[in-house]
C-alpha positions, 0 to 999 in steps of 0.5 A: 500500500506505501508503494502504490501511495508514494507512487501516486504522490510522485505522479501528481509531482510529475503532473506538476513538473509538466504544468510547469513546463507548459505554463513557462516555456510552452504557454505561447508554442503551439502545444501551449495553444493547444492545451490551453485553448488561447490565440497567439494574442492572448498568450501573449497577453498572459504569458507572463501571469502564466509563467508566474503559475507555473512557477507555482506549479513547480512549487508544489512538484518539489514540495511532494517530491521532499515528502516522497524523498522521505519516505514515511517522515514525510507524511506530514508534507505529503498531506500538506501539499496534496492538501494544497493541489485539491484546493488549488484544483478545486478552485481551478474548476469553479472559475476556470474549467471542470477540466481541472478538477479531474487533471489536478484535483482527483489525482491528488485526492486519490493520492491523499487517501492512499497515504492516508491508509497507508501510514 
């Protein structure tokens, strides 16, 4: 059960990684577009209010990858940052997109009952 918990935590830390990813460096690429649904003008309207979220993003992947880098010490930073991803998703998809709560909230909440039952 640890494994599959911890292996959860680290999916949502690489989901995280990649949201980083796309919102600094892709936001106003064609995979940015894409993903996002913006025009050029648009990304580039944002693309600094983009990057500064995915700043953030990248915040909460080093924040999960320390709880997973600790192993069963780091229960308590595990929960705090799955804690902070829901919020985060839940907020996401009440003023952006229900999208979002499927992409980002339900996988931190499966990973925050996992730990949950697993220490």
């Amino acid at each position: 059960m640890r494994l599959l918990a911890e292996a959860f935590v680290a999916l949502v830390a690489l989901l995280h990684l990649y949201f980083l990813v796309l919102e600094m460096f892709l936001w106003d690429k064609p995979l940015g577009l894409k993903t996002f649904r913006h025009s050029a003008d648009e990304a580039a309207a944002s693309k600094v209010l983009a990057a500064n979220q995915g700043l953030y993003n990248g915040f909460l992947a080093a924040g999960l990858a320390w709880g997973v880098a600790l192993g069963a010490a780091g229960v308590s930073i595990k929960t705090f940052f799955l804690g902070c991803v829901i919020v985060a998703g839940i907020f996401g998809a009440a003023t952006v997109g229900k999208k979002i709560l499927f992409v980002q909230a339900l996988p931190a909440a499966i990973a925050m009952v996992l730990v949950a039952l697993a220490y």
